[in-house]
N, C-alpha and C positions, 0 to 999 in steps of 0.2 A: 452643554454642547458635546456632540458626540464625536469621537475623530480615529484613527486608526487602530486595532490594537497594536502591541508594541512587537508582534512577530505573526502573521499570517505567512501560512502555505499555502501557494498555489499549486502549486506539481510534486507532488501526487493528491489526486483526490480520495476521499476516505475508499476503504475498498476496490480502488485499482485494484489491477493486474498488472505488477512491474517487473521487469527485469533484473538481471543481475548487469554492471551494478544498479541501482538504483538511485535516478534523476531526483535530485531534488529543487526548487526553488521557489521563491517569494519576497514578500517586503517584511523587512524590520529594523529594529533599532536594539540596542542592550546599551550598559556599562561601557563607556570608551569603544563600544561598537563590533562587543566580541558577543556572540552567544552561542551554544552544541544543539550537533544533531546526531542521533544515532537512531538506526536501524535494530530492531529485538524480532526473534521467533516466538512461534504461541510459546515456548513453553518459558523466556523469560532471558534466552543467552543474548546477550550485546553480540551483536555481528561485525559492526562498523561504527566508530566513531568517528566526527569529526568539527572541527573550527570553523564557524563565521564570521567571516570582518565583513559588517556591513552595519552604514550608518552612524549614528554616534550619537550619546546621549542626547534625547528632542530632534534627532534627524533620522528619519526613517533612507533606507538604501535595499536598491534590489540584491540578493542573493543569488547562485547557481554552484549547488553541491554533489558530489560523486558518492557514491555510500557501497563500498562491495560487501555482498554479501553473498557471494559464492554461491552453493547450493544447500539452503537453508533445510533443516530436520522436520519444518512443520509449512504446512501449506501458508497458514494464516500465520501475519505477525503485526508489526506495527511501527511507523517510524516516531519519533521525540523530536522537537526541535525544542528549545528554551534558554534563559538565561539563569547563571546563576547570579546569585544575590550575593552584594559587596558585603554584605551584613554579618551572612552567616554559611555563605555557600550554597544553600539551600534553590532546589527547582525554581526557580518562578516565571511566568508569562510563558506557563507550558502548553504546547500546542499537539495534541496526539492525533496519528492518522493512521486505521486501519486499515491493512495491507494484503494484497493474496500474493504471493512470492509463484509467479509462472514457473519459474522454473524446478520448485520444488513441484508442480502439477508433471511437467512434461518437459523431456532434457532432451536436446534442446529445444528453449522454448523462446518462438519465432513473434507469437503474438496471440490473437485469439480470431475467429471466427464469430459470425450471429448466425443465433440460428433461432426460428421463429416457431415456439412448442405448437403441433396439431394434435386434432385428436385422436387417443391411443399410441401417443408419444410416449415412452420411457427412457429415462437416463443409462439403460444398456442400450438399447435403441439405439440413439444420439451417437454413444460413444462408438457402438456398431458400424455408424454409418459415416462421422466425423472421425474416429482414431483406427478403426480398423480393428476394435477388440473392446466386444463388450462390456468386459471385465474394467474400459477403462473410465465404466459410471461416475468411478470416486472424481477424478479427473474435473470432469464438468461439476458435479456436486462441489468442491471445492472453490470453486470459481466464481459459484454463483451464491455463496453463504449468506451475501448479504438479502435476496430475494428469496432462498430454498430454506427452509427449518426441517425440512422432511425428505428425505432424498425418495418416499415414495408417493410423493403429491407433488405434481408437477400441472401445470393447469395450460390449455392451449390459449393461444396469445403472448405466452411469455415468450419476452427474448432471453435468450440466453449465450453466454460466451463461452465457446468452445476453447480449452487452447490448442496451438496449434506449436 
């Protein structure tokens, strides 16, 4: 029989586009009903930590966590939710979610726009016509990492999210 795991996230989904701070929450359970979350940039620095009480050993309980993280050094990073273990300390019931930190795209950053690629579409283009400066290709490319590997193939149809 199959049944919950012991720490799902619902908010944020892998590769959002969040905020500073950064909304977290979900269902879980740990150890007497404690388990961490922390926020990391690409390159690996902890930004934010912080404690869940929720649930209790075989009781699963909703969560709702704050994570700031300022204005992070790299577009992409990642949040950690999990429990450590009574045993030996060690990660376990580790749950990862890739992240694009808006505000390290665009300061301040309000949210994002869609925008629907046509053809002869380029990501100076875009940024031309959404930020008011070419130049701010990287911008959208960033945003969209998880659909772009090429920032110069870009294919009409695609939606894509501007931030704004």
């Amino acid at each position: 029989m199959s049944g919950f795991p012991p720490i799902s996230v619902r908010q944020p989904q892998p590769f959002d586009l969040v905020d500073s701070p950064v909304e977290v929450c979900g269902v879980g359970t740990g150890f007497e009903g404690v388990f961490e979350a922390w926020v990391r940039d690409g390159n690996g620095t902890q930004l934010d930590q912080v404690t869940i009480n929720a649930g209790g050993t075989g009781i699963w309980g909703n969560y709702h966590v704050t994570l700031n993280v300022g204005v992070p050094s790299t577009a992409q990073g990642w949040l950690e939710v999990f429990e450590s273990s009574a045993k030996d300390g060690s990660d376990i019931n580790k749950v990862v979610v890739p992240l694009t930190f808006g505000v390290a795209l665009v300061n301040p950053y309000h949210g994002f726009a869609q925008y629907t690629v046509v053809p002869g579409d380029t990501l100076s283009s875009i940024a031309q016509q959404w930020l008011g400066n070419a130049n701010q290709w990287n911008a959208i490319f960033e945003a969209n990492r998880n659909q772009i590997a090429n920032p110069n193939l870009i294919f009409p149809g695609q939606v894509l999210r501007v931030p704004q």
